[in-house]
C-alpha positions in Angstrom: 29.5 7.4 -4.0 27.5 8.5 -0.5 24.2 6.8 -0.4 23.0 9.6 1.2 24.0 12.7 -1.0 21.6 10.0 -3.4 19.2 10.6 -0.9 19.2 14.5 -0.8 19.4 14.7 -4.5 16.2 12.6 -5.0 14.4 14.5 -2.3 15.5 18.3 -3.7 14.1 16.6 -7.3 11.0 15.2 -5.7 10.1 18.5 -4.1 11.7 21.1 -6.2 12.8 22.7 -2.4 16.4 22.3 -0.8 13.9 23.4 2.3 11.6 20.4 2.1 14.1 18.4 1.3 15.6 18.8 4.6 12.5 19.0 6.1 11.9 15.6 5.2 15.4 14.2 5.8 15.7 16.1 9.2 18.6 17.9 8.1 19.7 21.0 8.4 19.4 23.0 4.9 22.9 23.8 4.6 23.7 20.3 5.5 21.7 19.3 2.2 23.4 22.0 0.3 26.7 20.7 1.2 26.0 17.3 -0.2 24.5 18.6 -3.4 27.5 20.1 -4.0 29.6 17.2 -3.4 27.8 15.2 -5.8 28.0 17.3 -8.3 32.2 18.1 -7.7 32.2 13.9 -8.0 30.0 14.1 -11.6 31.5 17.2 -12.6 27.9 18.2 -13.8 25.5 21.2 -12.3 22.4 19.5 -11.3 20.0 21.8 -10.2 18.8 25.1 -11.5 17.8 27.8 -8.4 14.7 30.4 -10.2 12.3 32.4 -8.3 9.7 29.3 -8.8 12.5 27.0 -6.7 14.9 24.5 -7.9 14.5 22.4 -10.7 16.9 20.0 -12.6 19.2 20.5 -15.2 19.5 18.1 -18.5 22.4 16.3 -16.5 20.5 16.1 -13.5 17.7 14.7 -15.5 20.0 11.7 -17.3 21.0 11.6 -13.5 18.1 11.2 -11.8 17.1 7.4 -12.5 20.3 6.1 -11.8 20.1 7.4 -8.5 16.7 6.0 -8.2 18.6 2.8 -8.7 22.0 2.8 -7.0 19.4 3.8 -3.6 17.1 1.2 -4.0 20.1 -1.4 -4.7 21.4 -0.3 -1.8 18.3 -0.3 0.5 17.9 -3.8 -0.6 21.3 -5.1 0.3 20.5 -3.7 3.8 17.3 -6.0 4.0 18.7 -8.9 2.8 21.5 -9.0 5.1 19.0 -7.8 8.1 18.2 -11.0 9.4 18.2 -11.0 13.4 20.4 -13.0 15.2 19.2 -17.0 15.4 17.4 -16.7 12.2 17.7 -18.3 9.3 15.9 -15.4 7.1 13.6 -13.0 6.7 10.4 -12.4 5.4 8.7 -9.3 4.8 4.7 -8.7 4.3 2.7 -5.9 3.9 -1.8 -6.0 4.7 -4.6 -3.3 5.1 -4.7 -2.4 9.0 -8.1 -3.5 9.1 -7.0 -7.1 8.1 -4.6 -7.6 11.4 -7.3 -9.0 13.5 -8.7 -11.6 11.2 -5.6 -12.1 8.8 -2.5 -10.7 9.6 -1.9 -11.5 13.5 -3.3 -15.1 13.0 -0.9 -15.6 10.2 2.1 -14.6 12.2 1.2 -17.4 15.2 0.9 -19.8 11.8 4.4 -18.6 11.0 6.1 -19.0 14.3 4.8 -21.9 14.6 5.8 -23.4 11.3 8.3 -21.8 10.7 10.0 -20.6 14.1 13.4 -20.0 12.6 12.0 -17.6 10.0 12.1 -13.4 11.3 9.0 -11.6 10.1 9.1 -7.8 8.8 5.6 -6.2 9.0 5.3 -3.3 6.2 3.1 -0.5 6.1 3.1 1.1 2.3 0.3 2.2 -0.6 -0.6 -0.3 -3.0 1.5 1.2 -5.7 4.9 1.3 -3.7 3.8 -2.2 -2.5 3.9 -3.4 -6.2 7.4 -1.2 -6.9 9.0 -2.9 -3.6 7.8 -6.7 -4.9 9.8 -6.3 -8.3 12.2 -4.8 -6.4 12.7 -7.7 -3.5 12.1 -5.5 -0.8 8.6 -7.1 0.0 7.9 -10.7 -0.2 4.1 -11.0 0.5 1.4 -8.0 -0.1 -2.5 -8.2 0.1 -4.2 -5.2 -1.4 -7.1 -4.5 -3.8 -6.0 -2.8 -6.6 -3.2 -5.3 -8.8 -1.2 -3.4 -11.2 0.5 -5.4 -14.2 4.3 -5.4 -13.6 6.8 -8.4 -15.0 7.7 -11.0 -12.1 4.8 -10.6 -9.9 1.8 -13.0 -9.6 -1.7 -12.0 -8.5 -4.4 -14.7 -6.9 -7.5 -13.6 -5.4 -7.5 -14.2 -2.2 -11.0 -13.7 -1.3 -14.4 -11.4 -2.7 -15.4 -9.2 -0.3 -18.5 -7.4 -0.1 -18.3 -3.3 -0.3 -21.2 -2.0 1.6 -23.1 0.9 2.1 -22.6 2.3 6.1 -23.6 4.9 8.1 -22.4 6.2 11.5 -25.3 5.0 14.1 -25.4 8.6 15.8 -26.3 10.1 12.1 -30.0 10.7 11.9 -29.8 13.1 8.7 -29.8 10.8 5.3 -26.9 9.5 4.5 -26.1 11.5 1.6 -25.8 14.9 3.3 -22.8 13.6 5.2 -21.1 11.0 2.3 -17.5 10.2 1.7 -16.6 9.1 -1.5 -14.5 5.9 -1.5 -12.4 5.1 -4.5 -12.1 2.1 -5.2 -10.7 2.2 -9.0 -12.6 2.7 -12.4 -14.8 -0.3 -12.3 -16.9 0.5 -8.9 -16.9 4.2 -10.4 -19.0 3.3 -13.0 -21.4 0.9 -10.7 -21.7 3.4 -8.5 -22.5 6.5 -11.1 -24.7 4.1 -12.6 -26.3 3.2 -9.1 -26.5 6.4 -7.8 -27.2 8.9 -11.5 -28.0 12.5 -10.6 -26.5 12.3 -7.3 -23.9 15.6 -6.3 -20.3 14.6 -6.8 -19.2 14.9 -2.6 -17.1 17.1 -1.2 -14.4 14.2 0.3 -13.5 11.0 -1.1 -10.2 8.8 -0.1 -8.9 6.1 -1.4 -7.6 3.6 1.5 -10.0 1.6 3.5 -8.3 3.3 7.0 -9.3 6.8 6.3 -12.5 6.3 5.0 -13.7 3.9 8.4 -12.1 7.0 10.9 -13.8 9.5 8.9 -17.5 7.8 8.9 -16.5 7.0 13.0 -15.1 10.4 14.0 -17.4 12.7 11.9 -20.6 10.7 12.2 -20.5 10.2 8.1 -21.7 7.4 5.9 -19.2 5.5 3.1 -19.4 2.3 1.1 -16.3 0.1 2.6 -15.8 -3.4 2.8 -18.0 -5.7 5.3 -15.0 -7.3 6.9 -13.6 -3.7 7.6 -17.2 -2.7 9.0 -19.0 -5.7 10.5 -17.2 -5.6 14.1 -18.9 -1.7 14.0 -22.1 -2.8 13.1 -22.1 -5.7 15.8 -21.2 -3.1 18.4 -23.9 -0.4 17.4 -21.5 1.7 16.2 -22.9 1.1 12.5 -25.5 0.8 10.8 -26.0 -0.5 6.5 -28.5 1.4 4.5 -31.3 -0.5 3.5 -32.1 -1.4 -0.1 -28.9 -0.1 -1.6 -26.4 -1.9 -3.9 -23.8 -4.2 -2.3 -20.6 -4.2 -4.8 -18.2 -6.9 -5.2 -14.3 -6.3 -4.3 -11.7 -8.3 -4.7 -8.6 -9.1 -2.3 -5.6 -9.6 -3.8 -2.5 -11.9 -3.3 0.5 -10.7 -4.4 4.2 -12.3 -4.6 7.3 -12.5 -6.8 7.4 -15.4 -9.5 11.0 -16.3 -8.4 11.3 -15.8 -4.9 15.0 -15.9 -3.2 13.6 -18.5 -0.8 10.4 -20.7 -2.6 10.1 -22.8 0.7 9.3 -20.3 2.9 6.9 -18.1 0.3 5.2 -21.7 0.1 4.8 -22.1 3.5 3.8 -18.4 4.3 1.4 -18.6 1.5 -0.4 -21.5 2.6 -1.1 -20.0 5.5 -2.6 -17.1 4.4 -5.1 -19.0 1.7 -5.7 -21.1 4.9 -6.6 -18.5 7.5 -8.7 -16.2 4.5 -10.5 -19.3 3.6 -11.7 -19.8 7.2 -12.2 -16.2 7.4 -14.4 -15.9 4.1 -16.7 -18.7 5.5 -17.4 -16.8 8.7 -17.7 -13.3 6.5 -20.5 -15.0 3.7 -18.1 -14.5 0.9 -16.3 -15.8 -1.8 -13.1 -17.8 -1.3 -10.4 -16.6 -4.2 -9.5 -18.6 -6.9 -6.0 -19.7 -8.8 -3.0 -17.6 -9.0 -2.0 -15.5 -12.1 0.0 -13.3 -13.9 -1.2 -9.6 -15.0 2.4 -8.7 -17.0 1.3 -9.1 -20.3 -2.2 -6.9 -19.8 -2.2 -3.8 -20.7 
Protein backbone atom coordinates (compact mmCIF):
# COMPACT_ATOMS: atom_id res chain seq x y z
CA UNK A 1 0.00 0.00 0.00
CA UNK A 2 1.33 3.76 -1.17
CA UNK A 3 2.42 5.63 1.88
CA UNK A 4 1.34 8.50 0.25
CA UNK A 5 -2.28 7.81 -0.92
CA UNK A 6 -2.12 7.29 3.39
CA UNK A 7 -1.04 10.62 3.24
CA UNK A 8 -3.86 12.31 1.05
CA UNK A 9 -6.47 10.28 2.82
CA UNK A 10 -5.51 11.69 6.25
CA UNK A 11 -5.24 15.16 4.92
CA UNK A 12 -8.87 15.07 2.87
CA UNK A 13 -10.16 13.65 6.66
CA UNK A 14 -8.24 16.23 8.63
CA UNK A 15 -9.71 19.01 6.52
CA UNK A 16 -12.86 17.79 5.13
CA UNK A 17 -11.47 19.53 1.53
CA UNK A 18 -9.81 17.52 -1.36
CA UNK A 19 -8.75 21.47 -2.01
CA UNK A 20 -6.85 21.86 1.19
CA UNK A 21 -5.70 18.73 1.13
CA UNK A 22 -3.71 19.46 -1.85
CA UNK A 23 -3.02 22.73 -0.78
CA UNK A 24 -1.16 21.35 2.04
CA UNK A 25 0.54 18.47 0.17
CA UNK A 26 1.47 20.77 -2.83
CA UNK A 27 -0.43 18.67 -5.06
CA UNK A 28 -2.44 19.27 -7.73
CA UNK A 29 -6.28 18.46 -6.70
CA UNK A 30 -6.76 15.91 -9.30
CA UNK A 31 -3.58 14.36 -8.35
CA UNK A 32 -5.23 13.84 -4.75
CA UNK A 33 -8.40 12.60 -6.35
CA UNK A 34 -6.49 10.06 -8.25
CA UNK A 35 -4.98 8.50 -5.21
CA UNK A 36 -8.28 8.51 -3.26
CA UNK A 37 -9.53 6.56 -5.70
CA UNK A 38 -6.84 4.10 -5.77
CA UNK A 39 -7.18 3.41 -2.27
CA UNK A 40 -10.34 2.88 -2.21
CA UNK A 41 -10.27 0.25 -5.67
CA UNK A 42 -7.35 -1.59 -3.21
CA UNK A 43 -10.04 -1.72 0.04
CA UNK A 44 -12.88 -2.10 -2.13
CA UNK A 45 -14.72 0.36 0.30
CA UNK A 46 -16.08 4.24 -0.64
CA UNK A 47 -14.32 6.37 1.80
CA UNK A 48 -15.53 9.68 1.50
CA UNK A 49 -18.87 11.25 1.21
CA UNK A 50 -18.84 14.68 -1.24
CA UNK A 51 -22.21 17.10 0.23
CA UNK A 52 -22.59 20.78 -0.32
CA UNK A 53 -20.83 21.25 3.35
CA UNK A 54 -17.50 19.27 1.68
CA UNK A 55 -16.30 15.85 2.15
CA UNK A 56 -16.74 13.86 5.05
CA UNK A 57 -16.07 10.11 5.81
CA UNK A 58 -17.96 7.17 5.43
CA UNK A 59 -18.45 4.35 8.29
CA UNK A 60 -15.50 2.48 6.36
CA UNK A 61 -13.47 5.36 6.04
CA UNK A 62 -13.99 5.91 9.66
CA UNK A 63 -12.78 2.03 10.83
CA UNK A 64 -10.09 3.19 8.22
CA UNK A 65 -8.90 6.09 9.43
CA UNK A 66 -6.69 4.98 12.49
CA UNK A 67 -5.03 2.39 10.79
CA UNK A 68 -3.76 4.80 8.41
CA UNK A 69 -2.76 6.97 11.20
CA UNK A 70 -0.56 3.97 12.03
CA UNK A 71 0.76 2.29 8.97
CA UNK A 72 2.19 6.46 8.29
CA UNK A 73 3.61 6.95 11.36
CA UNK A 74 5.26 3.23 11.26
CA UNK A 75 6.54 4.22 8.28
CA UNK A 76 7.87 7.72 9.09
CA UNK A 77 9.67 6.05 11.81
CA UNK A 78 11.48 3.48 9.91
CA UNK A 79 12.71 6.41 7.78
CA UNK A 80 14.32 8.11 10.97
CA UNK A 81 15.80 5.24 12.32
CA UNK A 82 17.52 4.27 9.33
CA UNK A 83 18.50 8.14 8.72
CA UNK A 84 21.74 8.16 10.27
CA UNK A 85 24.39 10.26 8.19
CA UNK A 86 27.25 8.70 6.91
CA UNK A 87 30.22 8.12 9.67
CA UNK A 88 27.74 8.02 12.42
CA UNK A 89 26.97 5.58 14.66
CA UNK A 90 23.23 6.98 15.38
CA UNK A 91 21.01 9.45 15.80
CA UNK A 92 19.46 11.42 18.23
CA UNK A 93 16.64 13.70 17.93
CA UNK A 94 15.61 16.64 20.49
CA UNK A 95 13.12 19.13 20.37
CA UNK A 96 13.37 22.92 23.01
CA UNK A 97 11.50 26.28 23.08
CA UNK A 98 13.42 28.75 20.62
CA UNK A 99 14.07 30.97 23.33
CA UNK A 100 16.19 28.12 25.12
CA UNK A 101 18.84 27.86 22.12
CA UNK A 102 21.11 30.44 23.48
CA UNK A 103 21.41 29.28 27.12
CA UNK A 104 20.41 25.46 26.57
CA UNK A 105 20.11 24.05 23.39
CA UNK A 106 23.35 25.35 21.42
CA UNK A 107 25.58 24.68 24.49
CA UNK A 108 24.20 21.29 24.75
CA UNK A 109 25.09 20.40 21.13
CA UNK A 110 29.09 21.57 21.69
CA UNK A 111 28.56 18.98 25.02
CA UNK A 112 27.39 16.40 22.53
CA UNK A 113 30.02 16.68 19.88
CA UNK A 114 32.25 16.69 22.10
CA UNK A 115 31.20 13.64 24.03
CA UNK A 116 29.84 12.04 21.87
CA UNK A 117 31.34 13.04 18.37
CA UNK A 118 30.17 9.87 16.59
CA UNK A 119 26.53 10.57 17.56
CA UNK A 120 24.34 12.82 14.54
CA UNK A 121 21.93 15.27 16.13
CA UNK A 122 18.31 16.01 14.70
CA UNK A 123 16.95 19.38 16.02
CA UNK A 124 12.94 19.36 16.17
CA UNK A 125 10.64 22.13 16.02
CA UNK A 126 6.87 20.78 17.22
CA UNK A 127 4.00 21.84 19.94
CA UNK A 128 4.13 20.26 23.21
CA UNK A 129 1.35 17.84 22.43
CA UNK A 130 2.90 16.37 19.06
CA UNK A 131 6.13 16.44 21.07
CA UNK A 132 4.59 13.97 23.59
CA UNK A 133 2.74 11.84 20.55
CA UNK A 134 6.30 11.68 18.69
CA UNK A 135 8.22 10.41 22.26
CA UNK A 136 5.76 7.27 22.56
CA UNK A 137 6.04 6.99 19.14
CA UNK A 138 10.23 7.01 18.86
CA UNK A 139 10.33 9.68 16.63
CA UNK A 140 11.83 12.09 19.35
CA UNK A 141 14.29 11.11 21.88
CA UNK A 142 14.71 14.24 24.17
CA UNK A 143 11.86 17.22 24.57
CA UNK A 144 11.90 20.14 27.05
CA UNK A 145 8.60 21.86 27.30
CA UNK A 146 6.22 23.14 30.09
CA UNK A 147 3.14 21.50 29.91
CA UNK A 148 3.72 17.31 30.63
CA UNK A 149 0.82 15.26 29.60
CA UNK A 150 0.38 11.61 31.18
CA UNK A 151 1.06 9.07 28.44
CA UNK A 152 2.57 5.16 29.18
CA UNK A 153 6.49 5.05 28.46
CA UNK A 154 7.49 8.54 28.97
CA UNK A 155 9.25 10.03 32.09
CA UNK A 156 8.96 13.60 33.21
CA UNK A 157 11.87 15.40 35.56
CA UNK A 158 11.79 19.01 36.15
CA UNK A 159 14.39 20.37 34.79
CA UNK A 160 14.40 23.70 36.34
CA UNK A 161 11.48 26.50 38.00
CA UNK A 162 11.43 29.34 36.19
CA UNK A 163 10.03 32.55 37.12
CA UNK A 164 6.87 33.96 34.83
CA UNK A 165 6.97 37.59 35.06
CA UNK A 166 5.00 40.45 34.34
CA UNK A 167 6.71 42.73 31.18
CA UNK A 168 6.10 45.52 29.32
CA UNK A 169 7.50 46.83 26.06
CA UNK A 170 9.89 49.95 27.17
CA UNK A 171 8.43 52.35 24.43
CA UNK A 172 4.77 51.69 26.05
CA UNK A 173 3.90 54.67 28.32
CA UNK A 174 -0.04 53.81 28.55
CA UNK A 175 -0.58 51.11 31.56
CA UNK A 176 0.02 47.95 30.86
CA UNK A 177 -3.28 46.65 30.76
CA UNK A 178 -4.65 48.71 27.82
CA UNK A 179 -2.24 46.85 25.56
CA UNK A 180 -2.11 43.08 27.41
CA UNK A 181 -1.66 39.72 25.85
CA UNK A 182 -3.00 36.94 27.62
CA UNK A 183 -0.40 34.01 27.97
CA UNK A 184 -1.75 30.59 28.64
CA UNK A 185 0.04 28.82 30.52
CA UNK A 186 -2.54 25.85 31.51
CA UNK A 187 -5.25 25.75 34.29
CA UNK A 188 -3.14 26.26 37.26
CA UNK A 189 -1.57 29.92 36.43
CA UNK A 190 -5.38 30.63 35.19
CA UNK A 191 -6.62 30.49 38.39
CA UNK A 192 -3.48 32.58 40.04
CA UNK A 193 -3.80 34.95 37.74
CA UNK A 194 -7.92 35.40 37.93
CA UNK A 195 -7.26 35.31 41.43
CA UNK A 196 -4.39 37.97 41.14
CA UNK A 197 -5.92 40.11 38.76
CA UNK A 198 -10.26 39.71 39.84
CA UNK A 199 -12.37 42.19 37.90
CA UNK A 200 -9.91 42.73 35.32
CA UNK A 201 -11.50 42.59 31.26
CA UNK A 202 -10.83 39.16 29.82
CA UNK A 203 -8.15 40.64 26.70
CA UNK A 204 -8.69 40.63 23.34
CA UNK A 205 -5.28 38.23 22.44
CA UNK A 206 -3.87 35.50 24.28
CA UNK A 207 -1.36 32.69 22.89
CA UNK A 208 -0.10 29.88 24.18
CA UNK A 209 3.77 29.43 23.20
CA UNK A 210 6.45 31.54 24.80
CA UNK A 211 7.65 32.72 20.93
CA UNK A 212 4.46 34.50 20.00
CA UNK A 213 3.77 36.10 23.03
CA UNK A 214 7.71 37.74 23.30
CA UNK A 215 7.26 39.02 19.27
CA UNK A 216 3.93 40.37 20.04
CA UNK A 217 4.93 42.48 23.35
CA UNK A 218 8.31 43.51 21.01
CA UNK A 219 6.62 44.27 17.66
CA UNK A 220 3.33 45.85 19.03
CA UNK A 221 4.76 47.65 22.02
CA UNK A 222 2.43 45.24 24.38
CA UNK A 223 2.88 43.93 27.88
CA UNK A 224 2.63 39.84 28.76
CA UNK A 225 3.57 37.66 31.75
CA UNK A 226 6.40 35.24 30.16
CA UNK A 227 9.22 33.61 31.60
CA UNK A 228 12.39 35.59 32.97
CA UNK A 229 14.87 33.54 31.08
CA UNK A 230 12.84 34.29 27.84
CA UNK A 231 12.70 38.06 28.84
CA UNK A 232 15.85 39.11 30.88
CA UNK A 233 18.34 39.57 27.72
CA UNK A 234 15.29 42.34 26.75
CA UNK A 235 15.26 43.92 29.92
CA UNK A 236 19.17 44.16 30.11
CA UNK A 237 19.12 45.86 26.67
CA UNK A 238 16.24 48.44 27.51
CA UNK A 239 14.03 46.85 25.48
CA UNK A 240 11.88 45.76 28.58
CA UNK A 241 10.81 46.72 31.34
CA UNK A 242 8.82 44.42 34.65
CA UNK A 243 5.89 45.96 36.33
CA UNK A 244 6.46 46.82 39.67
CA UNK A 245 4.66 45.21 42.62
CA UNK A 246 2.89 42.52 40.63
CA UNK A 247 2.81 38.71 41.21
CA UNK A 248 5.84 36.72 39.98
CA UNK A 249 4.34 32.94 39.16
CA UNK A 250 6.28 29.84 39.34
CA UNK A 251 6.65 27.58 36.04
CA UNK A 252 8.09 24.58 35.62
CA UNK A 253 10.49 23.23 32.78
CA UNK A 254 10.02 19.94 31.91
CA UNK A 255 12.33 17.00 30.91
CA UNK A 256 10.93 14.55 28.89
CA UNK A 257 12.21 11.06 27.45
CA UNK A 258 11.11 7.42 26.74
CA UNK A 259 11.43 4.87 29.70
CA UNK A 260 13.13 2.28 27.30
CA UNK A 261 15.06 4.12 24.98
CA UNK A 262 16.58 2.13 21.72
CA UNK A 263 20.07 3.39 22.79
CA UNK A 264 20.19 3.98 26.98
CA UNK A 265 23.98 5.08 26.61
CA UNK A 266 23.52 7.82 24.59
CA UNK A 267 20.00 9.16 26.32
CA UNK A 268 22.38 9.02 29.44
CA UNK A 269 24.94 10.94 28.14
CA UNK A 270 22.68 13.53 26.39
CA UNK A 271 20.81 13.81 29.48
CA UNK A 272 23.54 14.58 31.61
CA UNK A 273 24.32 17.23 29.75
CA UNK A 274 21.37 18.90 29.73
CA UNK A 275 20.76 18.71 33.81
CA UNK A 276 24.37 19.93 33.66
CA UNK A 277 24.16 22.95 31.46
CA UNK A 278 20.32 24.01 33.14
CA UNK A 279 21.79 23.65 36.48
CA UNK A 280 24.60 26.21 35.62
CA UNK A 281 22.03 28.15 33.90
CA UNK A 282 19.38 28.16 36.86
CA UNK A 283 22.24 29.59 39.19
CA UNK A 284 22.92 32.51 36.92
CA UNK A 285 18.86 32.94 36.34
CA UNK A 286 18.01 32.99 40.53
CA UNK A 287 15.91 29.96 40.18
CA UNK A 288 15.24 26.65 41.19
CA UNK A 289 17.22 23.64 39.92
CA UNK A 290 14.62 20.63 39.05
CA UNK A 291 14.38 17.75 41.01
CA UNK A 292 14.09 13.71 40.34
CA UNK A 293 12.66 12.10 37.37
CA UNK A 294 9.04 10.62 37.22
CA UNK A 295 6.43 8.97 35.67
CA UNK A 296 2.89 10.83 35.02
CA UNK A 297 1.11 7.48 33.25
CA UNK A 298 -0.89 6.40 35.97
CA UNK A 299 -2.45 10.15 36.74
CA UNK A 300 -5.37 10.96 35.51
Amino acid sequence: MDTENLRSFLEVAEHGSFTVAASRLNLAQSTVSARIRGLEEQLGRRLFVRDRDGVTLTPAGWQFLPHASSITRTWEQSRQDIAVPDGYESLLRFTAPAYLWDRVTSPWIAWMRAQRPNVALRLEGSFPDLAIDQLAEGLLDICILYLPRPHPGIVYETLAVDQVVLVQHSAQTKPWTENYILMDWGLEFRIEHDRAFAGMVKPAISAGLVFIGLQHVLSQQAAAYLPLSAVSGHIERGEMKRIANTPVFQRPIYLAYPSNPASSDVLDVALAGLRALTRDWAGEQGFAEGDRPFSMAGQP
